[in-house]
MARVEX-720408 format. One line per field, with one value per residue (C-alpha): residue number from 1; y, z, x. Coordinates in steps of 0.05 Angstrom, whole numbers, plus 32768, in hexadecimal, padded with zeros to 4 digits. Layout:
residues N
bator: (NUM|...)
yy: (Y|...)
zz: (Z|...)
xx: (X|...)
END
This chain:
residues 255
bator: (1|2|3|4|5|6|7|8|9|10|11|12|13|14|15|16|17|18|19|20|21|22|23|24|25|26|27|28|29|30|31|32|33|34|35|36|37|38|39|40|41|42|43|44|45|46|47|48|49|50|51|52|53|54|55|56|57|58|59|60|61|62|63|64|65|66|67|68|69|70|71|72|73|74|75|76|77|78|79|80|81|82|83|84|85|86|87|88|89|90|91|92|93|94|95|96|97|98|99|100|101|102|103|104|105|106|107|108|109|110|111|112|113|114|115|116|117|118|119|120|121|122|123|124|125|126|127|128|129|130|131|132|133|134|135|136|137|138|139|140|141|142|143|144|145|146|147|148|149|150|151|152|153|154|155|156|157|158|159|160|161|162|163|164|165|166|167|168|169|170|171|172|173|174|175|176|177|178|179|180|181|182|183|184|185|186|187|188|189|190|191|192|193|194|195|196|197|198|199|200|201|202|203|204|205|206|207|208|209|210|211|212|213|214|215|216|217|218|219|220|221|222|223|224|225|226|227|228|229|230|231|232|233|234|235|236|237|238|239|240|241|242|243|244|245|246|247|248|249|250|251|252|253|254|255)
yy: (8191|81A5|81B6|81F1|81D5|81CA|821C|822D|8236|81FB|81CD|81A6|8186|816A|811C|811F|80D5|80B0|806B|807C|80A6|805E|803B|8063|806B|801E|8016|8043|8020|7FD8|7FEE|800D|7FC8|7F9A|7FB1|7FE7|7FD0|8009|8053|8074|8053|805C|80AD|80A6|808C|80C1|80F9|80DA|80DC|8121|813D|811D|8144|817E|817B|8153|8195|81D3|81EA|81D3|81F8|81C8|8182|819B|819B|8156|8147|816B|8136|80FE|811F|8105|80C2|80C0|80DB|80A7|8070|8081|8084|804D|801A|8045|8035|7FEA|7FCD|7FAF|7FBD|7FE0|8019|8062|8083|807A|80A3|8092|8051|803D|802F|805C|8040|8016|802D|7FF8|8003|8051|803B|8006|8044|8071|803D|8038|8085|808E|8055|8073|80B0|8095|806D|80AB|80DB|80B0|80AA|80F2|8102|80D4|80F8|813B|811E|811A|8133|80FA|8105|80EF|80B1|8092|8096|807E|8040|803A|8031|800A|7FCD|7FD3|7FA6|7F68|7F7E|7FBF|7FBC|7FAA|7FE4|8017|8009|8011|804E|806E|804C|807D|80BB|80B3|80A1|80DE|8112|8105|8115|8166|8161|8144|8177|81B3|8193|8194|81D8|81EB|81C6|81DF|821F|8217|81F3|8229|8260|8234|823F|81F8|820D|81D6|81E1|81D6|8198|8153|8141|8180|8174|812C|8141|8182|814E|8118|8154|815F|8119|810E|8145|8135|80F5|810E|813E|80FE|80D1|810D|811F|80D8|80D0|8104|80E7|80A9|80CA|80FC|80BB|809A|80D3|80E8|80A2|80B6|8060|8056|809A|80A2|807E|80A6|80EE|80F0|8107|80C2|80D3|80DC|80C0|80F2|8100|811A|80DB|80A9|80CD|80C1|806D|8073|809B|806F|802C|804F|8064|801B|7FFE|802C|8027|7FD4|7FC4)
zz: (8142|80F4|80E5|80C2|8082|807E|8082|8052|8016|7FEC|8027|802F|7FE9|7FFE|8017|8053|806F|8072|806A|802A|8010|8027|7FF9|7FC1|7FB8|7FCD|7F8F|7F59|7F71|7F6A|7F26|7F09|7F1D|7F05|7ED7|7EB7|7E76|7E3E|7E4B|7E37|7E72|7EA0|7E8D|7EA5|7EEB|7EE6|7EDE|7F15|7F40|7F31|7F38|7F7D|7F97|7F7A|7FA3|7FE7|7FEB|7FC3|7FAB|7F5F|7F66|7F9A|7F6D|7F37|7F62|7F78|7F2B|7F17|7F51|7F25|7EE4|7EEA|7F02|7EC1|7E94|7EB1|7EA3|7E5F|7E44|7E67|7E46|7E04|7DFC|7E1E|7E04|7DC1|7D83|7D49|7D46|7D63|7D3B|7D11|7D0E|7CDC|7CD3|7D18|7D38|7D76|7DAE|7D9E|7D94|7DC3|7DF9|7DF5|7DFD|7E35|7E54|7E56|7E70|7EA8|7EB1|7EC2|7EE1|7F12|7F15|7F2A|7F64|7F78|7F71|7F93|7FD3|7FCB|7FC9|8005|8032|801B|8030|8071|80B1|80D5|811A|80EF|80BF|8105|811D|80D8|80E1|8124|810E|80D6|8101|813C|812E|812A|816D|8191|81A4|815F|8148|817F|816E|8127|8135|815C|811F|80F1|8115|812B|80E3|80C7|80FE|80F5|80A5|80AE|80EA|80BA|8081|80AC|80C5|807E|806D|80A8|8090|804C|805D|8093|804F|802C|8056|8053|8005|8008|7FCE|7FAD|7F6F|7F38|7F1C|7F2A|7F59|7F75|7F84|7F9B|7FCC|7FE8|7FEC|8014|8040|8050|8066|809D|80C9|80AE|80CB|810E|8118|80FB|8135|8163|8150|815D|819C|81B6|8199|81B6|81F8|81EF|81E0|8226|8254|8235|8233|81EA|81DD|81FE|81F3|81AD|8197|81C0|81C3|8171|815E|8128|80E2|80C4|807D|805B|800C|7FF3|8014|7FFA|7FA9|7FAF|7FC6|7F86|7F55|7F59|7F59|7F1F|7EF3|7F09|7EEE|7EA9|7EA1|7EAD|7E68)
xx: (7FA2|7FAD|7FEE|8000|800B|7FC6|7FAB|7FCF|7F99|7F8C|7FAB|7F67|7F73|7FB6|7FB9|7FDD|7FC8|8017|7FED|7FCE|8011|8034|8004|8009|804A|8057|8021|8052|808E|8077|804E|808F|80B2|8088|804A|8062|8086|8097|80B0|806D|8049|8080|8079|8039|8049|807E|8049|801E|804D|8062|8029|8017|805E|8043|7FFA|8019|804D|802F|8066|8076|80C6|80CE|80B1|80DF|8120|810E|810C|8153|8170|8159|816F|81BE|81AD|8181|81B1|81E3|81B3|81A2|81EB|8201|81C9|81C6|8213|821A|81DB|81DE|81B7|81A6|81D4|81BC|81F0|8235|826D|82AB|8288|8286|823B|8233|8203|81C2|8178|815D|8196|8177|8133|8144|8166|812F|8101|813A|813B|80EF|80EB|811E|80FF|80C4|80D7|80F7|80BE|808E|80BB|80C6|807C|8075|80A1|807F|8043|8047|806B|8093|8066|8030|805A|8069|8021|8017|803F|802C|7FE5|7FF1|801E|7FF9|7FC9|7FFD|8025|801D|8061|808A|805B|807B|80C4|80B2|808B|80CC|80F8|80D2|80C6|8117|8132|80FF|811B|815B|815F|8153|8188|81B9|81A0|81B0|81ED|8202|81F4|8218|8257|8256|824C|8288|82B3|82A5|82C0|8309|8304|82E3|82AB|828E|82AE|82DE|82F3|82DC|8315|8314|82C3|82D5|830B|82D9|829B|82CD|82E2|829A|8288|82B8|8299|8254|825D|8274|823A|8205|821F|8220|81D7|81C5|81E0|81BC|8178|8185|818A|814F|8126|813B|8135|80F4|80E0|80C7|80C0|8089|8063|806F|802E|7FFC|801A|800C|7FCB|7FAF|7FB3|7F67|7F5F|7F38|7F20|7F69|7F85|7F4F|7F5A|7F9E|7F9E|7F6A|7F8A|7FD0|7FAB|7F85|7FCE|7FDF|7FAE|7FAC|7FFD|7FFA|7FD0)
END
């Protein structure tokens, strides 16, 4: 059965195979690791994998949000090396040499580098619904033991259900905080002392939520029926472009 994602218009143009978004982003991960060497290539990756949030989800508000998450991490980064790293001198002020040129550049590289191993496991889990990454999985171990593939198959569809369970646990606490005048606002300390509020009871509802899982899965006896009530992901065009087109930038951003 298609899922709804795919009637919307344009959906048919969107990979949606979890074995060829695993590759792919598995390929811009280990490229930005290991082959990529200078910023300008890594902006590239950056782009590629961008864009692939931007097709895999359809909405380009929702690929820029996942890019203002990386933008303090990045900005963190880049001050840190531009004023640790030694070297010729960015700037001086009263005669005193401010930072480093190469300590910027290393930081930058650092930056998008970051960014990109974030955006491609970002565009990964936009890809595809966790039903069809643990039929995914299940497919993809099966052929070494049938059985190590249906615990990791039930590893992956448990671990992927339980993130929007924690989400809306969390919106339900902060909206709850904020009704006790606990606003995430102010200050740093005051931030730091609202946010440390907010993970006691977080906690509590994350082991509630997964106690209840863990029970669902052995009444249901969801274990062993996990593996055959998911329809098998189908590996069509969309999917095969995309395996291409980041072996492709890997390729191009390694010479």
């Amino acid at each position: 059965m298609e899922s709804a994602q795919e009637e919307r218009p344009g959906a048919h143009f969107r990979p949606r195979d979890p074995r060829a978004a695993l590759l792919a982003a598995a390929v811009a991960v280990l490229a930005s690791l290991v082959t990529v060497r200078d910023s300008r290539a890594m902006l590239i990756e950056l782009a590629f994998v961008c864009i692939w949030h931007w097709v895999a989800g359809g909405r380009p508000r929702a690929t820029l949000r996942a890019l203002r998450r990386v933008v303090p991490f990045a900005i963190v980064i880049v001050l840190i090396n531009a004023l640790l790293v030694p070297g010729a001198a960015l700037f001086t002020i009263a005669g005193r040499h401010i930072g480093s040129r190469d300590g910027l550049d290393d930081g930058i590289y650092f930056a998008l580098r970051l960014a990109v191993m974030l955006m491609a496991v970002s565009a990964f889990l936009a890809t595809a619904s966790p039903e069809s990454m643990a039929r995914g999985a299940y497919d993809v171990w099966r052929r070494f033991s049938r059985e190590a593939a249906s615990r990791f198959a039930l590893f992956v569809f448990l671990s992927m259900g339980l993130v929007p369970l924690v989400a809306d646990e969390f919106e339900r606490i902060r909206v709850a905080q904020s009704f006790r005048s606990g606003a995430f606002a102010g200050g740093l300390r005051r931030r730091a002392d609202i946010a440390r509020s907010w993970m006691v009871p977080l906690l509590v509802a994350a082991i509630h939520r997964s106690g209840e899982m863990a029970k669902t899965v052995e009444l249901r006896r969801i274990r062993e029926r996990i593996a055959h009530s998911i329809e098998a992901p189908r590996l069509r065009l969309p999917d095969m472009v995309l395996v291409a087109a980041a072996l492709l930038i890997a390729y191009v951003t390694s010479a």
